[in-house]
N, C-alpha and C positions, 0 to 999 in steps of 0.2 A: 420795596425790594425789586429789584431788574429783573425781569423778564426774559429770560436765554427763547429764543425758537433756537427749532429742529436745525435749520442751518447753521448757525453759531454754533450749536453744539457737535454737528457734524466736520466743521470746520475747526474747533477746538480741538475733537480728536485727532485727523489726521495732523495736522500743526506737530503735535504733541508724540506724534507715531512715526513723526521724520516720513509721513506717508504726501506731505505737500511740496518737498524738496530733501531730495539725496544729499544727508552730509559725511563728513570723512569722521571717522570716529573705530576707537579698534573694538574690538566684539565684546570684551568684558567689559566696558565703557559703557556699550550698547545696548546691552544685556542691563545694565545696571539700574538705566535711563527708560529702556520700556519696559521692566518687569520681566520675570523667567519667559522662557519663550516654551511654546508648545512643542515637546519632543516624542509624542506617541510616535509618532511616523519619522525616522531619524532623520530622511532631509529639510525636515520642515523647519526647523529653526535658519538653517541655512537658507531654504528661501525666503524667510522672514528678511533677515538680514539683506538678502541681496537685494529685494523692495525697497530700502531704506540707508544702506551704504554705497556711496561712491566707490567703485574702486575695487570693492570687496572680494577676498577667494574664500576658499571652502579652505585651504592649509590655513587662515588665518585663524578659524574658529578650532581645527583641530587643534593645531599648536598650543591655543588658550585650555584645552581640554587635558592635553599631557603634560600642561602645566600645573593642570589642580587651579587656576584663576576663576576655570567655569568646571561646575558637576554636572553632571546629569540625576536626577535624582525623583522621589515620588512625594508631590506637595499640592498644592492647590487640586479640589475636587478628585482627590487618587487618584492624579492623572502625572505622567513624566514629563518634566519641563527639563531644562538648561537654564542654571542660576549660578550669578557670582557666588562665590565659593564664601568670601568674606560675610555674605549678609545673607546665607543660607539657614545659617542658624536662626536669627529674627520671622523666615518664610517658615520654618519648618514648625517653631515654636505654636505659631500663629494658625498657622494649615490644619493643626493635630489637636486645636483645647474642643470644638466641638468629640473629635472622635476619641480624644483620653476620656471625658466623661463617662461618654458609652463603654469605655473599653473598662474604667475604674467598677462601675454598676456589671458588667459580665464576670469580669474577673476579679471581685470582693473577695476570694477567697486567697489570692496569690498578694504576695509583700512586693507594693511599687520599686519600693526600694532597694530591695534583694534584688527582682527581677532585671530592672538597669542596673543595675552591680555586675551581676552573673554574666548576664546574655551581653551585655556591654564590652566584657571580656574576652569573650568567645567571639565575640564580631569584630573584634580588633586584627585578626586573619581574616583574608579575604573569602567567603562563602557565597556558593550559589543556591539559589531558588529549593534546588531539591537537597542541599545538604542543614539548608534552613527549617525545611517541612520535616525532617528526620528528627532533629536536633529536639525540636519545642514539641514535636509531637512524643517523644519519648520523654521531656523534659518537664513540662506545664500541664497540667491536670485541665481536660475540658477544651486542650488547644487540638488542631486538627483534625477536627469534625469536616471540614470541608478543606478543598484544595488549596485553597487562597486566603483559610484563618489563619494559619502560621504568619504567611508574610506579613499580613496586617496585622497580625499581635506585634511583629517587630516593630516593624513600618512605624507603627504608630509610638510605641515607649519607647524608640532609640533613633536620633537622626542617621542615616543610613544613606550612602551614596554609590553609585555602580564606578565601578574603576575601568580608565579606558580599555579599550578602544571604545565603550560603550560609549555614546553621542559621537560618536564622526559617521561619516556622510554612510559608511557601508558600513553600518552599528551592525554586527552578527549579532545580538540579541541572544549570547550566551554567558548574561554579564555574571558578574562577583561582587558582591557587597561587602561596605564595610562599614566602621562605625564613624561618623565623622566627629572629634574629637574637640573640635569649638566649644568654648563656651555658650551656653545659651542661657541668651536674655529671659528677664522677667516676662510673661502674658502682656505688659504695660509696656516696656521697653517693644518687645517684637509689634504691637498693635503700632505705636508712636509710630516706628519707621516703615512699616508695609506699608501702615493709611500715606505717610507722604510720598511712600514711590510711586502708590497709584494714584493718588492725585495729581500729582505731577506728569506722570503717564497719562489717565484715561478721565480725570476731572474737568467739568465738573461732573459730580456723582449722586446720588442720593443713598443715604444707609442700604434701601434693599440692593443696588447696583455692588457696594461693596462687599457685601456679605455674599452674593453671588457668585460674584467672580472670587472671594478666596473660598469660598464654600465650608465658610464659617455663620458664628450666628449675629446678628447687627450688636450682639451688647457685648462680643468679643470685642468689636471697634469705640466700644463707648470710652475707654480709658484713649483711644487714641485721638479721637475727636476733643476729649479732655485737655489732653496736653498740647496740641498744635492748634496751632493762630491759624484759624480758617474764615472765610467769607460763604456767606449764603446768596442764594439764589433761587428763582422759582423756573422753572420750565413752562410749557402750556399748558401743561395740563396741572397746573399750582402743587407741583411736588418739588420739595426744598431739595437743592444739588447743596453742596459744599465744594469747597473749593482752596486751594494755595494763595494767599496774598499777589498778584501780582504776576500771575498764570497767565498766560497767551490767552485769550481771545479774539480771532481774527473775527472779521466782519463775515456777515454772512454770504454776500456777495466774491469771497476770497475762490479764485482757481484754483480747483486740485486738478491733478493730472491720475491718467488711469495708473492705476496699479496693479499687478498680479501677487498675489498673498497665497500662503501655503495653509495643511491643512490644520484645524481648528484655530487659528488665527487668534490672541488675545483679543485684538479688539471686538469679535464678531461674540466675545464670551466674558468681555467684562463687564458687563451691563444685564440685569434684571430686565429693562426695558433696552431694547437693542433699537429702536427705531431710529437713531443718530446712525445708524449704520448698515442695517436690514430694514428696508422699506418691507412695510406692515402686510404688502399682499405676496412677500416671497416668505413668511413664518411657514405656511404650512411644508414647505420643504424640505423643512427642517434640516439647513444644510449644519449649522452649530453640533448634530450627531451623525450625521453622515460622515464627515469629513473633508468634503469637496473643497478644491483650493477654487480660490473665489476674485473674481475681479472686481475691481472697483470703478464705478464712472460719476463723477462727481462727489466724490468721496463716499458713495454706497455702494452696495452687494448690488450686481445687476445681469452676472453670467457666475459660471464655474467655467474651469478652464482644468485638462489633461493632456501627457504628451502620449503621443501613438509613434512605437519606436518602429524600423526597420534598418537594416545593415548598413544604407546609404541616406536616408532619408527619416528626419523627425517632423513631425507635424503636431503643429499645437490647435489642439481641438476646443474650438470656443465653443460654450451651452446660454444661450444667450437666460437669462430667466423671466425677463424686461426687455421692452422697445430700447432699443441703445439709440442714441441718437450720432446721426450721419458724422458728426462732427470727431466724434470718440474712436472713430474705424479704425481709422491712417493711427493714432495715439493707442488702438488694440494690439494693432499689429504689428511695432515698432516693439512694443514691451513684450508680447511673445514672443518675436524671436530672441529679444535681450536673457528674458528667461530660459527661451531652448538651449539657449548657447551656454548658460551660467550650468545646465541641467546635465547638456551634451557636448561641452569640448570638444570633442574627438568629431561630432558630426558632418558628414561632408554638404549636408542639404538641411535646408528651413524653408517650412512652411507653414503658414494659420490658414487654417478653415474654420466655416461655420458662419459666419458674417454675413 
């Protein structure tokens, strides 16, 4: 069986993350092709994108959003991403068999059935946070014990997505949910199609990598590994990747160019083992819960990077975390300001410090 090192896999990722060359592509496309994007922080999907498309505006991905093409929504690890709308249902199904188990064992007393009946009903109007906490806590027996059991009683037995303006660039964060109305696939059917988005995205993987990054359990993906044609592989350290038939592998010697990535970034959190992409002596950092938007220099973590605003002047503050080398400077500082500018249109001045 082949042998992947650290490099090939380093260089399979960004290949595969559009993170080695800018192509043109429109957002729900994009969205489609690397997985929901990380949306705690609302501009971050947008700098995701800007990383990664030629071309790209911020009205491009809003447009896609008051189209209903991309939702904003609560999936992978309880956390909010930006996913195509059409294969939302497959993420959602897949996101929640860990947490329906738990949720089937707390609430044994209440009818699944009824409950997505009922509450499926009522969510078909748009509802907020606090008229959601009202609703189940008068409504379900044993729900609203704490602030944020309600939503997750929803969250979890109803696909559920916020209605714009929620995910554009200046999300107010006073969203409304509803019920999203899709069919949704079998556990077998969602598992088939997540496992090849992220393979295709973030492969090759090993079981613990995938069960991580959907923050589900490895035998959720067992039925998916079932169904799709896959190839194996060993790493260095003789743990089995899987992989797509026919998947990019550039060499390991392939040039990446630096990148600036936004915060909790997929690739820096699709992986159990992240060293393809967080060299081993920045873990204690822990920048994957901080949320630090992160540079890249030869396709790893090697600074965090923030803008420092004033009336006339943005400066992009490099934190180096690692020796960068001489070579990557002139390539740091070329893609700051590309990002000040994607950040701050309206700016009259740019500058990087910290180098």
């Amino acid at each position: 069986m082949r042998i992947l090192t650290r490099k090939e896999l380093t260089a399979a990722l960004a290949e595969r993350q559009c993170l080695r060359e800018r192509v043109r592509l429109d957002p729900t496309e994009a969205i489609r092709r690397l997985t929901p994007l990380q949306a705690q922080d609302p501009p971050a999907p947008y700098i995701a994108l800007a990383a990664r498309l030629d071309g790209f505006e911020r009205a491009e991905l809003e447009a896609a959003i008051d189209a209903r093409t991309v939702v904003k929504t609560t999936i992978m690890r309880l956390t909010l991403h930006l996913v195509t709308a059409a294969e939302y249902p497959a993420y959602h199904r897949l996101s929640t068999c860990v947490r329906m188990r738990r949720w089937r064992k707390e609430f044994a007393h209440l009818d699944e059935e009824q409950v997505v009946e009922e509450l499926g009903r009522w969510l078909e109007q748009p509802r907020t946070n606090a008229e959601i906490r009202e609703h189940l806590h008068a409504r379900y027996d044993g729900v609203g014990e704490t602030e944020w059991g309600p939503i997750w009683f929803a969250r979890n037995v109803l696909p559920l997505v916020q209605l714009p303006p929620a995910g554009h660039w200046k999300d107010p964060r006073r969203s409304s949910f509803v019920v999203d109305r899709r069919p949704l696939p079998t556990e077998e059917d969602a598992a088939a199609l997540v496992l090849q988005r992220y393979l295709a995205a973030f492969g090759p993987a090993s079981r613990r990598d995938m069960a991580s990054w959907a923050g589900a359990a490895q035998r959720d993906f067992t039925s998916g590994l079932e169904r799709l044609t896959t190839v194996s592989y060993r790493d260095e350290e003789d743990v089995e990747l899987f992989d797509l038939p026919d998947a990019p592998l550039p060499p390991a010697g392939t040039k990446l160019p630096v990148r600036f990535l936004s915060r909790w970034e997929q690739p820096l959190l699709a992986y159990a083992d992240r060293d393809r992409i967080i060299p081993p002596e920045l873990r204690p950092l822990k920048l994957t819960l901080s949320g630090d938007q992160t540079i890249t220099v030869d396709g790893r973590v090697a600074a965090s990077w923030k803008l420092e605003r004033s009336a006339r002047l943005t400066r992009v503050r490099v934190l180096p975390h690692t020796e960068i080398p001489q070579r990557a400077h002139g390539q740091i500082r070329a893609e700051g300001k590309r990002i000040a500018r994607f950040c701050e249109p309206e700016v009259a001045k740019i500058e990087v410090a910290g180098l």
